[in-house]
C-alpha positions in Angstrom: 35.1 36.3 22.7 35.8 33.6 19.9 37.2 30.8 21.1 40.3 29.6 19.2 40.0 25.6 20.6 37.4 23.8 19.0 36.9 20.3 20.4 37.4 17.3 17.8 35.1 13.9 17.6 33.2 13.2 21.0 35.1 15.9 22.9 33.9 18.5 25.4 35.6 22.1 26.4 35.1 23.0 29.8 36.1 25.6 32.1 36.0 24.7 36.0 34.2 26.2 38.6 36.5 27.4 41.3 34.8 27.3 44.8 35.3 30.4 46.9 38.3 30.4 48.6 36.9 30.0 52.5 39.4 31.0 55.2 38.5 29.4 58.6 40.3 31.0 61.8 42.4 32.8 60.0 44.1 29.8 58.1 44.9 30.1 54.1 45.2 26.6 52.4 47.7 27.6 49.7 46.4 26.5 46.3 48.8 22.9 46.2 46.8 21.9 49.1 43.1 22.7 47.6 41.4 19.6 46.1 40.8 20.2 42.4 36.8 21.6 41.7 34.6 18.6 39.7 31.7 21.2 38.8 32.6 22.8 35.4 30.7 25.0 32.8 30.6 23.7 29.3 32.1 26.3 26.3 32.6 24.3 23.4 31.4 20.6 22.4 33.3 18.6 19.4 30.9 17.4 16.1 30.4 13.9 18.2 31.9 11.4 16.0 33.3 8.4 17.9 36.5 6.4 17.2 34.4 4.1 14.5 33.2 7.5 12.4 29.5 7.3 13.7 28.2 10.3 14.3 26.6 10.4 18.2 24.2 13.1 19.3 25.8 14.8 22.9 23.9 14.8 26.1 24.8 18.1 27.0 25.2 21.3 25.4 27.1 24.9 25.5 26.4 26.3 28.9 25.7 23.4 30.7 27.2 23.3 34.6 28.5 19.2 34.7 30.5 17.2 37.4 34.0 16.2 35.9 36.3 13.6 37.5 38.9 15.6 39.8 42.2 14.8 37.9 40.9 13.8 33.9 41.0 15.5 30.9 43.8 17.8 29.5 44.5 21.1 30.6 45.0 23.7 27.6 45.7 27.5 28.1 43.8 29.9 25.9 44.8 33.5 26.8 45.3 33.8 30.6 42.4 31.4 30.6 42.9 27.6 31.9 40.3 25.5 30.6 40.2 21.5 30.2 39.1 18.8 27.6 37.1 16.2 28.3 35.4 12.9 26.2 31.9 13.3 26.7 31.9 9.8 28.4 34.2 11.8 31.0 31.3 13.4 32.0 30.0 12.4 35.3 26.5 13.9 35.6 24.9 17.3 34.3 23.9 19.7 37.5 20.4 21.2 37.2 
């Protein structure tokens, strides 16, 4: 599938892992009450300029799995797809 959101400067695409949905005795946590997943795959990565024009090589690359903050970046729908954009220093860690 082409993607029609391409990241700009030293931005990052991602699209969030969502953790399977565990019911314990027979409790369901209804989705406003589940804390927000911080692992994330990587789809798309921006051409790494940074605010002064120098170009900066990423750290991580499509297809990377990374750790996001719970509540950063800015949610953007593509399709029936949620995904999320990031600055690349908004990148906590890279898993794996």
């Amino acid at each position: 599938m082409k993607r029609k959101i391409k990241p700009l400067g030293n931005r990052v695409l991602v699209k969030k892992i969502e953790e399977p949905e565990q019911i314990k005795g027979g409790i369901i946590i209804p989705d406003a009450a589940k804390e927000a997943s911080q692992e994330a795959e990587v789809i798309a990565v921006g051409s790494g300029r940074n605010d002064e024009g120098k170009v900066i090589e990423f750290e991580i690359k499509v297809g990377d799995r990374v750790l996001v903050s719970k509540y950063g970046g800015t949610e953007v729908k593509e399709g029936d797809e949620t995904l999320v954009i990031f600055r690349q220093d908004d990148i906590l860690a890279v898993i794996g």
